[in-house]
C-alpha positions as CSV (number, residue, x, y, z in Angstrom):
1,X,-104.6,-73.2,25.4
2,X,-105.9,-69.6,26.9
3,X,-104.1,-69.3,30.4
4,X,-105.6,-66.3,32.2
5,X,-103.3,-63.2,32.9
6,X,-103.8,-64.2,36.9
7,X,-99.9,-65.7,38.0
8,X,-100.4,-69.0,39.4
9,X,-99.2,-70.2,43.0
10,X,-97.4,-73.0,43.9
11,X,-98.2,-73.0,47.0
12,X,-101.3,-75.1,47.0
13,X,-102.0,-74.6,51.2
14,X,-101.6,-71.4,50.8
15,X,-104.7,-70.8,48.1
16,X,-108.3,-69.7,49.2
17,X,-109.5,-70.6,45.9
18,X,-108.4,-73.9,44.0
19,X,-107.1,-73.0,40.6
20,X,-108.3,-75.4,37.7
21,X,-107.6,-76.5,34.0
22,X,-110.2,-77.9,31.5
23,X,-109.1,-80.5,29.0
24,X,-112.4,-80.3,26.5
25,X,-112.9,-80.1,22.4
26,X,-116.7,-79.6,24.2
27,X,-117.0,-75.7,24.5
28,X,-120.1,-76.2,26.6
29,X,-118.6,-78.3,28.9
30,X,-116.2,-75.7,30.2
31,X,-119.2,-73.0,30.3
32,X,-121.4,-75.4,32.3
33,X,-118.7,-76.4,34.6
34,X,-117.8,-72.8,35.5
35,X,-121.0,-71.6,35.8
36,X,-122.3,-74.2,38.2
37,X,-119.4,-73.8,40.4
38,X,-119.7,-70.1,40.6
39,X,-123.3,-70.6,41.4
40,X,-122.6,-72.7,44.0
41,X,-119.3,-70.7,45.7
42,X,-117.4,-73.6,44.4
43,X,-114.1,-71.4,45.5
44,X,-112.1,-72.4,41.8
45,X,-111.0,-70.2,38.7
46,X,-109.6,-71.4,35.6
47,X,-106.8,-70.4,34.6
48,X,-106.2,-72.5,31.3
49,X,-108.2,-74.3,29.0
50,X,-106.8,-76.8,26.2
51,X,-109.6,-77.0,23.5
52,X,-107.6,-79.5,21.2
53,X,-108.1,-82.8,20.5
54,X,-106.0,-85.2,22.5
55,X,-103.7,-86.2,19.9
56,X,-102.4,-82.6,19.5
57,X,-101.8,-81.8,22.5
58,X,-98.3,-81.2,22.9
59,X,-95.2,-80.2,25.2
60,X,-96.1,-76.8,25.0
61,X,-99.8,-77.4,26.9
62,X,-97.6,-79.6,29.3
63,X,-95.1,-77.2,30.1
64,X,-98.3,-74.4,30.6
65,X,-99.5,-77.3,32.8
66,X,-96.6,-77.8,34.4
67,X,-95.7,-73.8,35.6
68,X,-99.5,-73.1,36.1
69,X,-99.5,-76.1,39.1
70,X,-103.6,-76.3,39.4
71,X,-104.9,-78.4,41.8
72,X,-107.7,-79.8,39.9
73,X,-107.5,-80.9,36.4
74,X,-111.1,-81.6,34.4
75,X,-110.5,-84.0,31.8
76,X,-114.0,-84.6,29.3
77,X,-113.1,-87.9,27.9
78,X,-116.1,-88.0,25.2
79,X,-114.5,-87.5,22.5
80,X,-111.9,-90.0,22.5
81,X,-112.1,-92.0,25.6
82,X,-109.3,-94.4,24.8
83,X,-106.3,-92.1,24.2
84,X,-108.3,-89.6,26.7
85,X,-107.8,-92.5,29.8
86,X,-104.3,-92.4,28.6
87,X,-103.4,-88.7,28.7
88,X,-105.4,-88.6,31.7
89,X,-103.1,-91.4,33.3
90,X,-100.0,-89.4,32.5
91,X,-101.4,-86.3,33.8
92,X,-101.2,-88.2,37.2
93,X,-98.1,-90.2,37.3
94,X,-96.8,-86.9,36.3
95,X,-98.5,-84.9,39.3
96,X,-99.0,-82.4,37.3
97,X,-101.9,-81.5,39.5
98,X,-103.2,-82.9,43.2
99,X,-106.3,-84.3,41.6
100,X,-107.8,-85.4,38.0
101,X,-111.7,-85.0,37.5
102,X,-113.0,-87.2,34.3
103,X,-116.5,-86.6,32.8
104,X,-117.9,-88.4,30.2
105,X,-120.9,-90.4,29.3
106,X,-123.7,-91.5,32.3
107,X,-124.3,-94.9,30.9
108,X,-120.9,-96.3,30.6
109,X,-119.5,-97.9,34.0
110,X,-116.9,-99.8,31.9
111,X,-115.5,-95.7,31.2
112,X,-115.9,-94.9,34.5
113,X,-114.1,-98.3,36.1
114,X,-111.2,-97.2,33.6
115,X,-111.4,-93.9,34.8
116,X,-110.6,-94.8,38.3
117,X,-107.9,-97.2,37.2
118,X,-106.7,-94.5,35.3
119,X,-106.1,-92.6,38.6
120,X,-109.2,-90.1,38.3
121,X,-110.4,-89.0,42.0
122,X,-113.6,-88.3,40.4
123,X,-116.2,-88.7,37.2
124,X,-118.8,-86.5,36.1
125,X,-121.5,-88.2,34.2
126,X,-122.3,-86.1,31.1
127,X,-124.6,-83.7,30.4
128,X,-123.5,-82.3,34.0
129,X,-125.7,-82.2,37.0
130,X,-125.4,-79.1,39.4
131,X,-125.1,-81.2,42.7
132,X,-123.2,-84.0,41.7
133,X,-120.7,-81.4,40.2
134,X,-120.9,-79.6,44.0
135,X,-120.5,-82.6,45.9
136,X,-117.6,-83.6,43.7
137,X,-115.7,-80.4,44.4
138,X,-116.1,-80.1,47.9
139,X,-114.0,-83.2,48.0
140,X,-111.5,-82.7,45.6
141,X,-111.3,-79.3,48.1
142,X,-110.0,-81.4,50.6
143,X,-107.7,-83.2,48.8
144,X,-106.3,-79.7,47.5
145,X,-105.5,-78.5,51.2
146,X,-107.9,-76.2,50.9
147,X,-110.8,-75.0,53.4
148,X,-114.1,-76.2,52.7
149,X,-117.3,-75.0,54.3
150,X,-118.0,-78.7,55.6
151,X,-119.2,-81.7,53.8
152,X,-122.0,-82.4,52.5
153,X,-124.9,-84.6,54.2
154,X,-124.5,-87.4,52.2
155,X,-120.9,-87.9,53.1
156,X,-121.2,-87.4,57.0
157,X,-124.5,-89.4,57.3
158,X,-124.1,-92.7,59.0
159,X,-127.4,-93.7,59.7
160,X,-128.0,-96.9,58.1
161,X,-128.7,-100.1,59.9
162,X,-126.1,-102.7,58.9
163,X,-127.6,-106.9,59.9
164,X,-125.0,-109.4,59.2
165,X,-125.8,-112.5,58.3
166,X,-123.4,-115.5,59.3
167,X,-123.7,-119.1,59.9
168,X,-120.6,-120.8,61.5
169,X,-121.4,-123.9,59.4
170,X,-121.6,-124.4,55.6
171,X,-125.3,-125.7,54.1
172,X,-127.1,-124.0,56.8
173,X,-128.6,-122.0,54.8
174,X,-127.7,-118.3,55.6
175,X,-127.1,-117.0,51.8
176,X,-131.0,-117.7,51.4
177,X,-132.1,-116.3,54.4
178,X,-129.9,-113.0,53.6
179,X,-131.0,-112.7,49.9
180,X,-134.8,-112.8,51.4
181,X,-134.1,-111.1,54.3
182,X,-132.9,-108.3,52.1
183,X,-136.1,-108.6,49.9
184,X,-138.5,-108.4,52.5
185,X,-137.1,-105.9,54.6
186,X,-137.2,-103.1,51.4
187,X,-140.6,-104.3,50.5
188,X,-141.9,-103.7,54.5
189,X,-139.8,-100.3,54.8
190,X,-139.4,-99.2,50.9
191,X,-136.4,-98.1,52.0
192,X,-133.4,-97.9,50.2
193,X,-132.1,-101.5,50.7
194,X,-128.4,-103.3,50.0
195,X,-127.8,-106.9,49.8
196,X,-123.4,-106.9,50.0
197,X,-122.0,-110.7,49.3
198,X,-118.8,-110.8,51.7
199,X,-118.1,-114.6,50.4
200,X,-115.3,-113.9,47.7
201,X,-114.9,-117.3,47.1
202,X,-118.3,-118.7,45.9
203,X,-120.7,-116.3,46.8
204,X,-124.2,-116.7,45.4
205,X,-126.3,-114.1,46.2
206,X,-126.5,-113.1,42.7
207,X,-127.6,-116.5,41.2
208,X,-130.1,-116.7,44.2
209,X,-131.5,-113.3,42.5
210,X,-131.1,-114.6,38.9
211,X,-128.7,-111.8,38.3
212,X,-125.4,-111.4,36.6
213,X,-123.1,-108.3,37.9
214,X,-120.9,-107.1,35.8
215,X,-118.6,-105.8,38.7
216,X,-118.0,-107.1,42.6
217,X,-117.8,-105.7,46.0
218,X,-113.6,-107.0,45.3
219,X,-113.8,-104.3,42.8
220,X,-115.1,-101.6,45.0
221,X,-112.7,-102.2,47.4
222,X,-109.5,-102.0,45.8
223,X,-110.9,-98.4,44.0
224,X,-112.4,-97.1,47.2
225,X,-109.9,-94.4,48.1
226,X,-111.7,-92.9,44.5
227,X,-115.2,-94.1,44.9
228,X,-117.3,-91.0,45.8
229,X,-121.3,-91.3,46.2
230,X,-121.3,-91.2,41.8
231,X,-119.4,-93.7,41.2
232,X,-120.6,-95.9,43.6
233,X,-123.3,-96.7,41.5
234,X,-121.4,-97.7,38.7
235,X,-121.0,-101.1,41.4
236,X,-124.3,-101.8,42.4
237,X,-127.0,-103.8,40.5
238,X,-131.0,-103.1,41.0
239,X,-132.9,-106.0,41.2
240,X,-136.4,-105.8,40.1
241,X,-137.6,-106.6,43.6
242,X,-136.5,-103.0,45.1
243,X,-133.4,-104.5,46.7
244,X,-129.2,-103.1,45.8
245,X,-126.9,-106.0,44.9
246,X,-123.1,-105.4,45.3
247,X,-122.0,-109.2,44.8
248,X,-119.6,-111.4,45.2
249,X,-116.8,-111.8,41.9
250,X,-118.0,-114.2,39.3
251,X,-114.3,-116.0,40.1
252,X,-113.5,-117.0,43.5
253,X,-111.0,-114.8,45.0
254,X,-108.2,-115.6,47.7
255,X,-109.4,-113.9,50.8
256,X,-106.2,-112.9,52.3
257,X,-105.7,-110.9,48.8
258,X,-108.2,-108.5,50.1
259,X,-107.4,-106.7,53.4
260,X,-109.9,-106.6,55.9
261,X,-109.5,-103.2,57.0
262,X,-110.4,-101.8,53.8
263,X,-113.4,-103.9,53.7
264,X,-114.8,-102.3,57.1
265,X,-114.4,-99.0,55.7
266,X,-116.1,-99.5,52.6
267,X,-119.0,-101.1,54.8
268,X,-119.1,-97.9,56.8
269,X,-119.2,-95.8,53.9
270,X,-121.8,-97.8,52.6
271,X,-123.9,-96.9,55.5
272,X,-124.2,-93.6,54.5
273,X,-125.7,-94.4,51.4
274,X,-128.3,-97.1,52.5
275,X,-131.4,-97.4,55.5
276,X,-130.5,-101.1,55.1
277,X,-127.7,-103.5,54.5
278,X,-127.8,-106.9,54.6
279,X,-124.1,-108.6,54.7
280,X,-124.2,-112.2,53.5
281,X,-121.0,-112.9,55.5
282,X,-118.0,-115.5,54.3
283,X,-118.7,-119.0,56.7
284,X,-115.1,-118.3,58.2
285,X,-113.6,-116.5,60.9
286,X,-111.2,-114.6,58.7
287,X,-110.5,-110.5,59.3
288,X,-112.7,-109.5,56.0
289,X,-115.8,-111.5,58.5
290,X,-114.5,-109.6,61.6
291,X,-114.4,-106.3,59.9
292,X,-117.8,-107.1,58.8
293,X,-119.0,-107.9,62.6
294,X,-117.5,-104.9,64.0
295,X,-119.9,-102.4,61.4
296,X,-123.3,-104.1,61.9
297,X,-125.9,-103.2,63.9
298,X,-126.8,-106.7,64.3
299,X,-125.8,-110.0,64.1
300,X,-127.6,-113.0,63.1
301,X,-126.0,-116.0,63.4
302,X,-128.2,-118.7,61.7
303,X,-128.0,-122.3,62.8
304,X,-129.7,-126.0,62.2
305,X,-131.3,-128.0,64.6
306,X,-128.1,-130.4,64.5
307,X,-125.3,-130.8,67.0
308,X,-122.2,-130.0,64.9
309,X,-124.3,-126.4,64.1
310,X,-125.0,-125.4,67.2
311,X,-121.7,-126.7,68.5
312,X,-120.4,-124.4,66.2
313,X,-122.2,-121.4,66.8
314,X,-121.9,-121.8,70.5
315,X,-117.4,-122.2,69.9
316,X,-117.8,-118.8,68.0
317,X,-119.9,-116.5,70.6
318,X,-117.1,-115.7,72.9
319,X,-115.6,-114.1,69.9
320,X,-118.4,-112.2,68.8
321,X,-118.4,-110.7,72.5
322,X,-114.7,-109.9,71.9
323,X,-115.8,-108.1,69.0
324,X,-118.6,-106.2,70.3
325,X,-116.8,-105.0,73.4
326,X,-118.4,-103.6,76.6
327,X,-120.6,-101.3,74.9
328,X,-123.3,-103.9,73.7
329,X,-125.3,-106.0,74.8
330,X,-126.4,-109.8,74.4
331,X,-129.3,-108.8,72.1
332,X,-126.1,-107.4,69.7
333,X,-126.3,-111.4,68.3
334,X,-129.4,-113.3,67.4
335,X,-129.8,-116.7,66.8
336,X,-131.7,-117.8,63.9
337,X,-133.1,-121.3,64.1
338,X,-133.5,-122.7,60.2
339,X,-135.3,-125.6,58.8
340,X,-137.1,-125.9,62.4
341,X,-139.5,-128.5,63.0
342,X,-141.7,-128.9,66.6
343,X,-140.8,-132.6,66.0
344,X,-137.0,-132.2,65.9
345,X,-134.5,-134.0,68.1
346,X,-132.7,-131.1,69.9
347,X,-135.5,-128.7,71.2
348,X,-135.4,-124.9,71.3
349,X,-134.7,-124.9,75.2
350,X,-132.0,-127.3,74.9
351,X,-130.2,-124.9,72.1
352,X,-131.2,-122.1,74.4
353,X,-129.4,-123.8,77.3
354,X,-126.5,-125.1,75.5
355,X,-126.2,-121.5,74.2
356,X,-126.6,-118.7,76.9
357,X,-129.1,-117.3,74.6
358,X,-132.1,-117.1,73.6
359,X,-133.8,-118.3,69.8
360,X,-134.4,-114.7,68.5
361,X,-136.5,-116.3,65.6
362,X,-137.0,-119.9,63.8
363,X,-137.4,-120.2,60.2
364,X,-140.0,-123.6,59.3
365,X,-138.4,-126.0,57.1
366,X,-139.7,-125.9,53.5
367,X,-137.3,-127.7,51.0
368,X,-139.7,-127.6,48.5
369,X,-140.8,-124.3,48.0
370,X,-137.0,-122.8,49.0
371,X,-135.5,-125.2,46.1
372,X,-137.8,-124.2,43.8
373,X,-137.4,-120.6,44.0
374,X,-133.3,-121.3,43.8
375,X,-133.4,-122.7,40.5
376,X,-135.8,-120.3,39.3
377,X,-133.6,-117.3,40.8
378,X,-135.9,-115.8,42.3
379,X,-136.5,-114.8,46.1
380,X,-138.8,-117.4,48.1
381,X,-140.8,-115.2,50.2
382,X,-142.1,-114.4,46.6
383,X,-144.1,-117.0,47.0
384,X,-147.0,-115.9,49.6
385,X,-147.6,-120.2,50.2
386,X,-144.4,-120.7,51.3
387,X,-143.9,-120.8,55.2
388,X,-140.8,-120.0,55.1
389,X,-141.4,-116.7,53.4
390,X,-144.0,-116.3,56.2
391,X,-141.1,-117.0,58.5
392,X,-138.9,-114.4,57.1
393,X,-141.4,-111.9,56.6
394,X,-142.8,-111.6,60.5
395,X,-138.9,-111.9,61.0
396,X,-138.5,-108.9,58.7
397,X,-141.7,-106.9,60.6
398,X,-139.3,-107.0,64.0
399,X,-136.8,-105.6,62.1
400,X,-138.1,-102.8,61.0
401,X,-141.2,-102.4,63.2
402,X,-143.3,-102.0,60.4
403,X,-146.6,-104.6,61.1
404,X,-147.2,-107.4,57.8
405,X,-150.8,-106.6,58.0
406,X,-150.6,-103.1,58.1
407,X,-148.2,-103.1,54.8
408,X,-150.3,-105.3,52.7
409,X,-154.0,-103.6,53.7
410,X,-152.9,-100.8,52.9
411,X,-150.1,-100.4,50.1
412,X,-147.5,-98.4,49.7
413,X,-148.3,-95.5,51.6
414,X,-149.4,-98.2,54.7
415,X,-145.8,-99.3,54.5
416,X,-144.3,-96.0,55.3
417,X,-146.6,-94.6,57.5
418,X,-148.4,-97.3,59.1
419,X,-145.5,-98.4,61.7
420,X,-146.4,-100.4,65.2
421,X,-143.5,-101.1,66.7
422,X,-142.5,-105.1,68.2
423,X,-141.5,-104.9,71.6
C-alpha cells in the first residue's frame, strides 16, 4: 500500500474533493482511472493504493483503510473475482468507506449481479470507458456529501413515453397485443424501445418473443438503489426485432413480496433511458398495477366483445380516474377492442355507451395467424398477411405519428424523418 503524505479528513461533508483508494494487482487500471477523472474535473485524489493480491492483503491495509476514511473505494475484481466479491463485501459491512466501485470484465452480468449483491454502488466494465467512468463518479459524489456540478443528462431526462397495457380480464389477449405493440412501435419510430413484463406470476412476454432472460424486472427491483444507467444493461435482453425486453422471472413470484412503490420508481427511472415503454401490466388491481398506471403516459385497456369483459373494464374506470387525478383527461385511457368482428353480438356503440368512452382502436380477430406466431415465438405483425398485424401497426402509426406508408416507401431514413402526424 503507498498512502500519499496528504492527512486524510474524516469529515466527509466537509471535503471539496472526494478522497479514494484503489484495490488493483492491474497497474494500468489505477493510471487510467486517475487520469480520466482528472481530465474530466472528477474532484477525487488517491491517497492509497493496495497493489497485492487479495489473499495478502492483511490487517495492516485495513487499518490504513480504516484511518485514511475515503469515500470511494475502487475495487478491480479481475483477477480473482470470487475472493474479490468477498473482500469487497467486507469492505462494506465494515463502512470502511461511503461507497465501493467494482470494475471488472464487460461481458459478465453474472459478476456484475454479484457485485451489486455484494453491496457495490457501482461497476466499471473493463478496459474503462471515459464517460461511463464520469457518469459513475458524479453519483458516487452525491452519495459522498459532496458538491457536484449537476447531473448528467441521462439521469435528469424523463422524456420517454410510457403505454400500459392492461386488460381487466384474463385470455383477452393484452400480453400479445403489448409484445406487438412494442415491435411495431420501434420499427415505425427506430426508437429506442422497452417491452417491461409487470405479471410476476406467469408472465410471457418472453416466450411470445422466443426468448429466455437470464435475469427479471424482480431482479432489478430489489438492486435498484445500485442500478445506475451501466448496470441497467446487465437486465435487459435485445431481441432481434429492435425491441428491449426486461421480463417477467422464469418462476412465478408472490406479488405482495415486491413493493409497489419501488416498482414505480424503477418505471420512472426507466423513462430516462427509453423513447418507448410498453408495460405488459399484471390482470389485477394490485399496488405493483397501480404504480404502473400512475407512470404511463397512456393507458390501454384492451377488452373482448363479451359482456363479462366489458363489464369488467367498465367496474375498473372509476379507478383509473382516481388514479389519474384532475390533471388528465378522458383520452389518458383507451379502449382497445380485440378479436372484433362487424358481425359480433354487442356493437361498438353499445360498448361505447355502456362505457362513457369511446373505442380508441379495434384489433380484427385472427386466431390463426396470432396462434401460429405464438408457438413459433415470434411477433405476429411479422407476418405482413395477418390483419391483425395490420391492426396493430395503423394502431402503432397513431402512436407515434409516424404514417405506415411513409415508413415502408421509404426505409429507414422515411421512418425518422418522414412524420405526418394523426389528428
Amino acid at each position: 500500500m503507498t498512502p500519499s503524505a496528504t492527512s486524510p479528513s474524516t469529515n466527509h461533508k466537509a471535503k471539496e474533493a472526494v478522497v479514494g483508494a484503489v484495490v488493483s494487482t492491474d497497474p494500468g487500471f489505477h493510471k487510467s482511472l486517475a487520469s480520466m477523472l482528472n481530465e474530466a474535473g472528477g474532484g477525487i485524489r488517491f491517497d492509497a493504493l493496495i497493489g497485492e493480491p487479495f489473499h495478502q492483503i492483511a490487517d495492516p491495509h485495513i487499518e490504513t483503510l480504516r484511518k485514511l476514511a475515503p469515500d470511494v473505494i475502487f475495487v478491480d475484481l479481475e483477477s480473482d473475482p470470487q475472493v474479490g466479491l468477498k473482500f469487497a463485501q467486507y469492505l462494506v459491512e465494515s463502512e470502511l468507506a461511503r461507497a465501493v466501485v467494482g470494475a471488472g470484465p464487460t461481458d459478465s452480468p453474472e459478476l456484475i449481479l454479484s457485485a451489486m449483491q455484494a453491496g457495490m454502488v457501482e461497476y466499471l466494465p473493463k478496459p474503462l470507458e471515459e464517460d461511463k467512468v464520469r457518469s459513475a463518479m458524479q453519483r458516487v459524489r452525491r452519495r459522498a456529501g459532496v458538491r457536484s456540478g449537476g447531473g448528467t443528462k441521462e439521469e435528469e431526462a424523463t422524456s420517454g413515453q410510457t403505454l400500459c397495457v392492461f386488460s381487466a380480464k384474463g385470455g383477452s389477449g393484452a400480453t400479445t397485443f403489448a409484445v406487438n405493440l412494442a415491435v411495431e412501435v420501434h420499427r415505425l419510430s427506430r426508437k429506442k424501445t422497452l417491452l417491461v413484463d409487470l405479471d410476476l406470476e406467469l408472465g410471457e412476454t418472453a416466450l411470445l418473443l422466443g426468448m429466455q432472460p437470464k435475469f427479471s424486472v424482480v431482479d432489478l427491483i430489489r438492486n435498484f438503489h445500485r442500478v445506475d444507467a451501466g448496470l441497467l444493461a446487465s437486465y435487459i435482453e435485445h431481441d432481434s426485432s429492435g425491441v428491449d425486453l426486461l421480463s417477467a422471472p422464469l418462476q412465478p413470484v408472490d406479488f405482495d413480496s415486491v413493493d409497489g412503490a419501488e416498482v414505480g420508481q424503477v418505471l420512472r427511472f426507466l423513462k430516462g433511458h427509453y423513447d418507448y415503454i410498453v408495460i405488459d401490466a399484471p390482470k389485477t388491481l394490485n399496488t405493483i398495477t397501480l404504480n404502473a398506471f400512475e407512470t404511463s403516459d397512456d393507458i390501454f385497456i384492451l377488452t373482448t366483445p363479451d359482456l363479462p369483459s366489458i363489464r369488467n373494464v367498465s367496474r375498473c374506470l372509476p379507478l383509473l380516474g382516481e388514479v389519474g387525478g384532475a390533471d388528465r383527461d378522458k383520452g389518458w385511457v383507451k379502449v382497445v377492442v380485440n378479436r372484433f368482428s362487424p358481425r359480433q353480438i354487442i356493437p361498438i356503440s353499445e360498448m361505447e355507451k355502456t362505457l362513457g368512452l369511446e373505442v380508441f382502436a379495434t384489433l380484427r380477430n385472427d386466431y390463426q395467424s396470432t396462434m401460429e406466431a405464438i408457438n413459433e415465438g415470434r411477433p405476429v405483425v411479422f407476418d405482413r398477411n395477418s390483419i391483425y398485424g395490420h391492426d396493430v401497426r395503423k394502431l402503432a402509426s397513431q402512436i407515434t405519428g409516424i404514417s405506415v406508408s411513409s415508413a415502408k416507401d421509404k426505409g429507414f431514413l422515411g421512418g425518422l424523418f418522414s412524420k405526418s402526424r394523426s389528428g
